[in-house]
PDB file of N, CA, C and O in Angstrom:
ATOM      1  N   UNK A   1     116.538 153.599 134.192  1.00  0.00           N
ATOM      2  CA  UNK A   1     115.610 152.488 134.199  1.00  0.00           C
ATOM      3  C   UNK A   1     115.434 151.909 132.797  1.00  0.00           C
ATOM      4  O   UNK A   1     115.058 150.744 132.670  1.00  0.00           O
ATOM      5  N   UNK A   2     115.705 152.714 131.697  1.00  0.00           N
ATOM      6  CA  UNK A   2     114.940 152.428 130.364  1.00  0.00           C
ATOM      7  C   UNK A   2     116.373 151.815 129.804  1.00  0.00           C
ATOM      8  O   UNK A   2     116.314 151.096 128.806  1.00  0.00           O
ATOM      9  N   UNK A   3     117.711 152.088 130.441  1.00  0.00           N
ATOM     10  CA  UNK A   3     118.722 151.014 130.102  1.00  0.00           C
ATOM     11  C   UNK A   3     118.594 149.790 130.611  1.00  0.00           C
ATOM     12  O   UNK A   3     118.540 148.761 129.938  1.00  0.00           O
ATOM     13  N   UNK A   4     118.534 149.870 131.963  1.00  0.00           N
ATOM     14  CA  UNK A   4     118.367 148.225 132.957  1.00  0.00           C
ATOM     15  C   UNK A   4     117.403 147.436 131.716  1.00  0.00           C
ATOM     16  O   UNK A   4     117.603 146.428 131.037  1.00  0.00           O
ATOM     17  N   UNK A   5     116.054 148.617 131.806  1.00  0.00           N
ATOM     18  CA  UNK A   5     114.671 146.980 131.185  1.00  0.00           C
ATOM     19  C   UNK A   5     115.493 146.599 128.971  1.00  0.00           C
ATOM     20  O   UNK A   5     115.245 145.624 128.263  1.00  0.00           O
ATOM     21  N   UNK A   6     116.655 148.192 128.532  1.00  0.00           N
ATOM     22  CA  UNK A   6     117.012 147.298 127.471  1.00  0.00           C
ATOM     23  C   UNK A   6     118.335 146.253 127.636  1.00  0.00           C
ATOM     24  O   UNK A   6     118.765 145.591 126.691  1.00  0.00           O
ATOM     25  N   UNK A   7     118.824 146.224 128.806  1.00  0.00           N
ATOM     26  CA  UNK A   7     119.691 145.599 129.036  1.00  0.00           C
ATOM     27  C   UNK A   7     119.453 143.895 128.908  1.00  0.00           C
ATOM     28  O   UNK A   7     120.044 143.049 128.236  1.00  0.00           O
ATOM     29  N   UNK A   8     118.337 143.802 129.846  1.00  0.00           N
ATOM     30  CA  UNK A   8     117.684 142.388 130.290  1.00  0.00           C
ATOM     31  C   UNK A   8     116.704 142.347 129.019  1.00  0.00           C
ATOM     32  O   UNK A   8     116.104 141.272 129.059  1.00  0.00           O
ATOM     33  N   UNK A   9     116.378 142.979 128.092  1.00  0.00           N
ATOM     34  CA  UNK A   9     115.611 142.131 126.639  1.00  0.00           C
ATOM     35  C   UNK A   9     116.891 141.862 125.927  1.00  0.00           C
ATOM     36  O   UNK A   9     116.655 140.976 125.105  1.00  0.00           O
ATOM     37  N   UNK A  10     117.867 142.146 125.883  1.00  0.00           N
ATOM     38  CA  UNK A  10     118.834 142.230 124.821  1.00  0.00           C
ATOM     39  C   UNK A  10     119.708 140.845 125.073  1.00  0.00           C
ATOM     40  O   UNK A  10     120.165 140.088 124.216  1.00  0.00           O
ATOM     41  N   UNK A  11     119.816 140.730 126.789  1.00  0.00           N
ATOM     42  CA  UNK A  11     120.465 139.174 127.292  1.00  0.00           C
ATOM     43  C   UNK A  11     118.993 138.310 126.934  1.00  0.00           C
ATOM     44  O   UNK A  11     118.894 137.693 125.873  1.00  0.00           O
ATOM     45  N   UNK A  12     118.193 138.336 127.656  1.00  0.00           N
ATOM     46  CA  UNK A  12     116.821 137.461 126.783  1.00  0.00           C
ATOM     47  C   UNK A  12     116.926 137.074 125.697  1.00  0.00           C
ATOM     48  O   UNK A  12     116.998 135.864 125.480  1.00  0.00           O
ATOM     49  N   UNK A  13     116.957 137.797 124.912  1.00  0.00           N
ATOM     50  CA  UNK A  13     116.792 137.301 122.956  1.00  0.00           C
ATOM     51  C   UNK A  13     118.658 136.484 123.109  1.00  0.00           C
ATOM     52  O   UNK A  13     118.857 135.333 122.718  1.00  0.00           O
ATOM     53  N   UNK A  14     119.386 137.047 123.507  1.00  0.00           N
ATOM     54  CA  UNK A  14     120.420 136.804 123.584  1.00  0.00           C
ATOM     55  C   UNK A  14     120.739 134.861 123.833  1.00  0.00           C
ATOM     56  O   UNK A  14     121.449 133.911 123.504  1.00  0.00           O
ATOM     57  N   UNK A  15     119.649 135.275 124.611  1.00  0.00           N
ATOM     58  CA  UNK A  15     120.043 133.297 125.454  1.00  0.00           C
ATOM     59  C   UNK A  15     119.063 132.587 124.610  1.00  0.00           C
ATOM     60  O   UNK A  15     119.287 131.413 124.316  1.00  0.00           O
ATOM     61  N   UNK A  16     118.210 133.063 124.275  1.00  0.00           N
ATOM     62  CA  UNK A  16     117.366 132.180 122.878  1.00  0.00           C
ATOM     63  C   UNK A  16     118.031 132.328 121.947  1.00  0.00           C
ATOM     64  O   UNK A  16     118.236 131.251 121.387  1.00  0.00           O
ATOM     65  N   UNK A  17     118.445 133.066 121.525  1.00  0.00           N
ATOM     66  CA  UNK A  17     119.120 132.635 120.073  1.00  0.00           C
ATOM     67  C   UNK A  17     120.557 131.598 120.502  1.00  0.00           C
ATOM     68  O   UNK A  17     121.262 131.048 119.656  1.00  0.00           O
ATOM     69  N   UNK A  18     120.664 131.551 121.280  1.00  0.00           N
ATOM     70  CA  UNK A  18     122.149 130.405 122.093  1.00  0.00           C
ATOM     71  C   UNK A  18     121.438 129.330 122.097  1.00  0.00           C
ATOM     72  O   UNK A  18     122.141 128.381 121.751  1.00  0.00           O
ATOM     73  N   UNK A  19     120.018 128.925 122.401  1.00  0.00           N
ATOM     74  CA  UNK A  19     118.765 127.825 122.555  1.00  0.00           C
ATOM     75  C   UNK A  19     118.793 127.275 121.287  1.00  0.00           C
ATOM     76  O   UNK A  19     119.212 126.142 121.053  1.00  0.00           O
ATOM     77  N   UNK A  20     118.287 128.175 120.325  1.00  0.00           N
ATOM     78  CA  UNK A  20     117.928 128.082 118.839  1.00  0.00           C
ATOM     79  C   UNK A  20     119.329 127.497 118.173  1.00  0.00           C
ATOM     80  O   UNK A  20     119.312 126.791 117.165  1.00  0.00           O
ATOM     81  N   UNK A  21     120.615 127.902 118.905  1.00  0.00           N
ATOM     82  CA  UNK A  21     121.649 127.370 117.974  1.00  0.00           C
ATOM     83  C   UNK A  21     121.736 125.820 118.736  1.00  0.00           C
ATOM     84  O   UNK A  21     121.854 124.875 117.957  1.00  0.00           O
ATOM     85  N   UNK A  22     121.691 125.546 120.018  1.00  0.00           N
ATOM     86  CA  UNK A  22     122.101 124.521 120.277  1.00  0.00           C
ATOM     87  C   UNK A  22     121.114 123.665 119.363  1.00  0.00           C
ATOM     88  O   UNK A  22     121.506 123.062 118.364  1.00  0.00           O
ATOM     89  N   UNK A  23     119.835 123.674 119.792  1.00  0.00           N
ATOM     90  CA  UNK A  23     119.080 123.045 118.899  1.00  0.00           C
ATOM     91  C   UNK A  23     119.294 123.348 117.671  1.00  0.00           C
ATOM     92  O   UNK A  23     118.707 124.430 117.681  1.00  0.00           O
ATOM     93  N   UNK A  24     119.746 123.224 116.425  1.00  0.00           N
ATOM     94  CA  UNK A  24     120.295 123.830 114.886  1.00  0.00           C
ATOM     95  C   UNK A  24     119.409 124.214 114.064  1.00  0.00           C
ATOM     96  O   UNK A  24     119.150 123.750 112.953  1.00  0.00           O
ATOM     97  N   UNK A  25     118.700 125.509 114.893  1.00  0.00           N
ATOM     98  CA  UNK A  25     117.986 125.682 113.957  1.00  0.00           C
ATOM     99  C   UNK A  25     118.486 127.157 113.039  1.00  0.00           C
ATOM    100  O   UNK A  25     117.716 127.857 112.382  1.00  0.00           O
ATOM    101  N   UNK A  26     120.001 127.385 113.214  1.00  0.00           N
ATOM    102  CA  UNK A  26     120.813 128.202 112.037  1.00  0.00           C
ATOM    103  C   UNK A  26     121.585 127.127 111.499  1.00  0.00           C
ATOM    104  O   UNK A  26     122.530 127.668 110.925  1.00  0.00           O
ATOM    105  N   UNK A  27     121.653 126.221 111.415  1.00  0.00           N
ATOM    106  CA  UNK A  27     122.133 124.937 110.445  1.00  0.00           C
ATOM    107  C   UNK A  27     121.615 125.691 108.731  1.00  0.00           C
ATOM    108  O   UNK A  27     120.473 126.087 108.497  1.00  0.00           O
ATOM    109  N   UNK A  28     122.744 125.729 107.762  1.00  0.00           N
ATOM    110  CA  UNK A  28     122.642 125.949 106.617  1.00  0.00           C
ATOM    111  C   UNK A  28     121.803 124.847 105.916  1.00  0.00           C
ATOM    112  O   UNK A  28     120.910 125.057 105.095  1.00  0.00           O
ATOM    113  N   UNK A  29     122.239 123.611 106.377  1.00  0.00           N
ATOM    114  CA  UNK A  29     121.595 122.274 105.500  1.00  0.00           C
ATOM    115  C   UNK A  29     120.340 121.787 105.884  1.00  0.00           C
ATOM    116  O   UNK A  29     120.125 120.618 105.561  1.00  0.00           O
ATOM    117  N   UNK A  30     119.143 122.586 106.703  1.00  0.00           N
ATOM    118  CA  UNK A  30     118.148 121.759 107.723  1.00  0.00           C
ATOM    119  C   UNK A  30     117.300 122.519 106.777  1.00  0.00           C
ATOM    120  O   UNK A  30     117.640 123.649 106.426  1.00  0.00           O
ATOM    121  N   UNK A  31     116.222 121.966 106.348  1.00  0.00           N
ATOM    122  CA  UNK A  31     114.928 122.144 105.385  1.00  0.00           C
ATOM    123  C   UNK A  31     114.135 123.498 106.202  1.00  0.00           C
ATOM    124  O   UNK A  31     113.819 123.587 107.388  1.00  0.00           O
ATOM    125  N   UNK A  32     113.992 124.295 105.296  1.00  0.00           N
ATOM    126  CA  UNK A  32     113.189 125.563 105.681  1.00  0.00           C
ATOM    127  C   UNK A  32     111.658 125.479 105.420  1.00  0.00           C
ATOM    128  O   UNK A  32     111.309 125.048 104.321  1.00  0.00           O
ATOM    129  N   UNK A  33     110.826 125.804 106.212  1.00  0.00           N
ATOM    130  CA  UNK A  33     109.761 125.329 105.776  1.00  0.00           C
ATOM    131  C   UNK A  33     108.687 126.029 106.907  1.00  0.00           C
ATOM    132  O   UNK A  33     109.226 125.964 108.012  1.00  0.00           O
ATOM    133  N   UNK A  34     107.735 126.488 106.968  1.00  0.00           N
ATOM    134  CA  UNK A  34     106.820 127.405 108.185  1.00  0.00           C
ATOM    135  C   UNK A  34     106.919 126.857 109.221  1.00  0.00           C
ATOM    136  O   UNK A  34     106.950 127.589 110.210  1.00  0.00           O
ATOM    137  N   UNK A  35     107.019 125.201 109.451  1.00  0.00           N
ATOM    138  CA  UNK A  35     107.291 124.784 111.002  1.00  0.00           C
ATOM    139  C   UNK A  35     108.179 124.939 111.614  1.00  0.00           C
ATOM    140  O   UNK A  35     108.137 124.973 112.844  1.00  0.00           O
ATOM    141  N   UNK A  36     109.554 125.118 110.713  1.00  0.00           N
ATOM    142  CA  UNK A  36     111.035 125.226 111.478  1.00  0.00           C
ATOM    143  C   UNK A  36     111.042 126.626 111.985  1.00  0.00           C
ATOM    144  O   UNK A  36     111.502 126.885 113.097  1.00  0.00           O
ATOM    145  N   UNK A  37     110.450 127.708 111.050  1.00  0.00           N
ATOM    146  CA  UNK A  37     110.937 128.994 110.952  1.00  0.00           C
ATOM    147  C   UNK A  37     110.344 129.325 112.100  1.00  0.00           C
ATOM    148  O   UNK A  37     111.028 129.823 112.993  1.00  0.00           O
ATOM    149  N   UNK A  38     108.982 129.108 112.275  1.00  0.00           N
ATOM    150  CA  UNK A  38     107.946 129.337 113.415  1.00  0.00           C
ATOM    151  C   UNK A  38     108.802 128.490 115.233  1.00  0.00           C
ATOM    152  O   UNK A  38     108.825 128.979 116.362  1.00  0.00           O
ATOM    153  N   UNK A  39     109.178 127.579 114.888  1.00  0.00           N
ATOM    154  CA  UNK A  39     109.461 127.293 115.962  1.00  0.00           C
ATOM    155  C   UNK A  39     111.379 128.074 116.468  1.00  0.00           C
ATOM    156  O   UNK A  39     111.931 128.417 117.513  1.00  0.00           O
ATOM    157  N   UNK A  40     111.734 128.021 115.051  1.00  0.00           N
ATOM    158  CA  UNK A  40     112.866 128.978 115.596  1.00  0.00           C
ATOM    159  C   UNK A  40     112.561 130.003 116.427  1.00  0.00           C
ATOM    160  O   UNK A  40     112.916 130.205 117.588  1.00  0.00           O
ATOM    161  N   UNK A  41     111.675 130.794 115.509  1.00  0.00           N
ATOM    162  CA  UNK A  41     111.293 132.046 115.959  1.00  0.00           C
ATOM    163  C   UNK A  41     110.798 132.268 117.650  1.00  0.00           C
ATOM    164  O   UNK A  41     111.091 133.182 118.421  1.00  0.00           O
ATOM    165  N   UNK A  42     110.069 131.230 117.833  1.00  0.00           N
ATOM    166  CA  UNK A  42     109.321 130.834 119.342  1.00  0.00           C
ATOM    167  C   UNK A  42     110.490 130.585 119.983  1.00  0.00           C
ATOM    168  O   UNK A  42     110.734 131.603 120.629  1.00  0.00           O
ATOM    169  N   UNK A  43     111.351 129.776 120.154  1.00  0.00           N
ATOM    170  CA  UNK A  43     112.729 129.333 120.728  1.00  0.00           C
ATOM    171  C   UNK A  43     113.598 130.519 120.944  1.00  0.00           C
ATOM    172  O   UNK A  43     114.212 130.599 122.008  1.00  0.00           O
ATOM    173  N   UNK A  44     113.705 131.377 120.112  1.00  0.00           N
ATOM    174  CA  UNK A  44     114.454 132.742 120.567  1.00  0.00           C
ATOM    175  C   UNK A  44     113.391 134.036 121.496  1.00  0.00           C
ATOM    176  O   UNK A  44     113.794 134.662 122.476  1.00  0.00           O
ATOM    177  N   UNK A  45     112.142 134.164 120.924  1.00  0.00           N
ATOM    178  CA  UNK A  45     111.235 134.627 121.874  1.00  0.00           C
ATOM    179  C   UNK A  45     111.305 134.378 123.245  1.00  0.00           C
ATOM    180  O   UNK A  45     111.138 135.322 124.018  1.00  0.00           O
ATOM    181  N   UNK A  46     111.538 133.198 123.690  1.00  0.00           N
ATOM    182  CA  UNK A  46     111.498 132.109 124.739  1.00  0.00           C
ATOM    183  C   UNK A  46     112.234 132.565 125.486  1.00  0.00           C
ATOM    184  O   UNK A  46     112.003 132.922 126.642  1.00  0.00           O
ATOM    185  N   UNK A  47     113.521 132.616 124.717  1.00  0.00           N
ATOM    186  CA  UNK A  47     114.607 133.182 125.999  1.00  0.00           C
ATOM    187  C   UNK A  47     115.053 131.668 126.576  1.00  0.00           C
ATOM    188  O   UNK A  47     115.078 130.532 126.103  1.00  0.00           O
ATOM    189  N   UNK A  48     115.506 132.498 128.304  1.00  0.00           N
ATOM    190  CA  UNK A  48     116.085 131.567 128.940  1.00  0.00           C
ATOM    191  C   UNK A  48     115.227 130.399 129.655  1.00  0.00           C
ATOM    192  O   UNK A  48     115.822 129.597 130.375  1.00  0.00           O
ATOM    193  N   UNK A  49     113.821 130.298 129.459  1.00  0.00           N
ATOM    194  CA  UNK A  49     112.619 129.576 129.378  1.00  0.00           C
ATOM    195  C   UNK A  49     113.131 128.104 128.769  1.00  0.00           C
ATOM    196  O   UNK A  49     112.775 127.032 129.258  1.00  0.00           O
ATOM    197  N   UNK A  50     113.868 128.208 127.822  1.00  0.00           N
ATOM    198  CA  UNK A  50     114.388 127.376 126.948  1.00  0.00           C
ATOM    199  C   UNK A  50     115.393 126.584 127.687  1.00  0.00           C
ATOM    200  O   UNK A  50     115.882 125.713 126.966  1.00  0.00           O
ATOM    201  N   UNK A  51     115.768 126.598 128.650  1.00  0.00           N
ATOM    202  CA  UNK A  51     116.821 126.211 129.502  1.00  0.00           C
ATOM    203  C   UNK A  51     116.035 125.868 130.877  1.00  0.00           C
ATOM    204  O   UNK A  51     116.690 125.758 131.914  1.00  0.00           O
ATOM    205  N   UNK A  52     114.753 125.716 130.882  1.00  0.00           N
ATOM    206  CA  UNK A  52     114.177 125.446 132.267  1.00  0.00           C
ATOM    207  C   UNK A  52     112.927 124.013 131.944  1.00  0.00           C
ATOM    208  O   UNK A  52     112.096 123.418 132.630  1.00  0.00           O
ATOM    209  N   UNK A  53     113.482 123.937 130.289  1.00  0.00           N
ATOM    210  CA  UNK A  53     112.592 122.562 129.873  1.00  0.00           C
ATOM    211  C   UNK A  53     111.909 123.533 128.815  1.00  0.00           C
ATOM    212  O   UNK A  53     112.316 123.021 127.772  1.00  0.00           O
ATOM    213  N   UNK A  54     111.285 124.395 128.509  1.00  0.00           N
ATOM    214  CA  UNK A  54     110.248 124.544 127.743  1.00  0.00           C
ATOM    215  C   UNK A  54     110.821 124.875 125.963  1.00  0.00           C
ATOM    216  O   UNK A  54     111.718 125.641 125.613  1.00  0.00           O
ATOM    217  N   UNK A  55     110.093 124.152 125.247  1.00  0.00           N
ATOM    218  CA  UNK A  55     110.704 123.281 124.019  1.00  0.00           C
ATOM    219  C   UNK A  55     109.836 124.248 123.202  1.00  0.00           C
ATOM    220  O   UNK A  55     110.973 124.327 123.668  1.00  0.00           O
ATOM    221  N   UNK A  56     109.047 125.074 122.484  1.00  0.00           N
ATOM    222  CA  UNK A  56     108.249 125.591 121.847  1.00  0.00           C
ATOM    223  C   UNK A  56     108.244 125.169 120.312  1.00  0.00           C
ATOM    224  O   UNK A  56     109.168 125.311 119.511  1.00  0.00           O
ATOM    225  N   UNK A  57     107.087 124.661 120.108  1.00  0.00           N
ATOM    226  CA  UNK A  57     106.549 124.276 118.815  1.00  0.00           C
ATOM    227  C   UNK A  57     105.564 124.723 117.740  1.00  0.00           C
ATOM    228  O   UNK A  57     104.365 124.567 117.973  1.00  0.00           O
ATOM    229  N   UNK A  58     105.875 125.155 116.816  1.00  0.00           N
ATOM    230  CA  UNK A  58     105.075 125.942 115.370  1.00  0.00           C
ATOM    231  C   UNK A  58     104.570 124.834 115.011  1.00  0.00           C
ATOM    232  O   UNK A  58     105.176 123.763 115.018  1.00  0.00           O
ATOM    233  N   UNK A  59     102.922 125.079 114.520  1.00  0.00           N
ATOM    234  CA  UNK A  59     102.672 124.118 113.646  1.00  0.00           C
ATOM    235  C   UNK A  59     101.947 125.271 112.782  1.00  0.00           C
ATOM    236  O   UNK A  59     101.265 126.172 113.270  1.00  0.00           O
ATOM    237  N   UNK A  60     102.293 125.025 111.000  1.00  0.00           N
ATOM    238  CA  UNK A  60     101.572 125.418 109.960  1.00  0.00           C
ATOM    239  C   UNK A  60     100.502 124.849 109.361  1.00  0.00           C
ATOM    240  O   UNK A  60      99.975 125.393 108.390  1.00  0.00           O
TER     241      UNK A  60
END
């Protein structure tokens, strides 16, 4: 059981960070700054949420 539930967090973070790239937020040249980082961060949290419309936004 304790493989299955790390199986399905590991595809989760997995498909947000695929979210986070489509949207560029690992782009080398895009301004770093608490709103980007924060909303990266939310966008990979998110998961596959991110693919059903939901856009998550940091504000500092």
């Amino acid at each position: 059981m304790k493989s299955f539930l790390f199986i399905l967090v590991l595809i989760w973070f997995i498909l947000g960070a695929s979210s986070a790239n489509d949207r560029g937020y690992f782009d080398t040249s895009a301004d770093r700054d608490c709103t980007f980082i924060g909303s990266a961060l939310l966008t990979v949290v998110a998961g596959p949420l991110n693919y059903a419309g939901l856009h998550p936004r940091a504000s500092c």
